[in-house]
N, C-alpha and C positions, 0 to 999 in steps of 0.2 A: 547719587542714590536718593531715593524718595524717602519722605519721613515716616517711621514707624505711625502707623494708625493700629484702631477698634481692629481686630481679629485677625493681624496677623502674629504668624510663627516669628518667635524672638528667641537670640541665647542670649544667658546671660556672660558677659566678658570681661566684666568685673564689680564688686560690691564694696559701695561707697561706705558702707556701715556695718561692720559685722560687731555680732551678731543681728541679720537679718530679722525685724520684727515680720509675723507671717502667722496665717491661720491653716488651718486644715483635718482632714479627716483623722481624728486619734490613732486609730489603729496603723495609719501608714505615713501620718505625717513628720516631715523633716522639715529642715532650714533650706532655704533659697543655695544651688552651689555655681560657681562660674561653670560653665558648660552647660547647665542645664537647658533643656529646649522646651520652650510654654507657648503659651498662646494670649496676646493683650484681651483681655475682657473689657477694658472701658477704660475710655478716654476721660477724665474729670473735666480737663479744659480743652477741647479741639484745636479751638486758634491757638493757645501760647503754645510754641515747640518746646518749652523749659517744665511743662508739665509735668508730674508725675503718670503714669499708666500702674492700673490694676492688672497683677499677670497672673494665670494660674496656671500650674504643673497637675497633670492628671493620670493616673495609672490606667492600665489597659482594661478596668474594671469601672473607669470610671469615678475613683477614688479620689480627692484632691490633696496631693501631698503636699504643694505648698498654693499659698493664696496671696501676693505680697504687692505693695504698692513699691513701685522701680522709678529710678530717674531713668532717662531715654540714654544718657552714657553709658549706663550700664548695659546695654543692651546692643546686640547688632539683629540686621533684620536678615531672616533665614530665607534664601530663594527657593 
């Protein structure tokens, strides 16, 4: 399987740290939950695979319910 990159669909499938530190739109925002399906925003470091990635979760309004920097284990990538 290829390594997660910048813009793709990720779930999450487990979290290393709970509680999840995470930002997001007041009105709708929550914690990071395993199942969730986001999308990487940004890569920090390209070349290291051990990187963390920026993911965010966004409502059908466009809303961002969570904002969180992820390790890549936590994550699988969504075909």
């Amino acid at each position: 399987m290829r390594p997660i990159r910048e813009y793709d669909t990720v779930r999450i499938v487990k979290l290393l740290k709970e509680p999840c530190e995470f930002t997001g739109t007041s009105s709708v925002a929550r914690a990071p939950r395993v199942g969730d399906v986001a999308i990487v925003c940004h890569e920090y470091f390209p070349s290291d695979p051990t990187a963390v990635l920026a993911v965010e979760l966004v409502d059908n309004e466009g809303y961002t319910i969570w904002f969180a920097d992820l390790e890549r284990e936590e994550l699988e990538l969504v075909p």
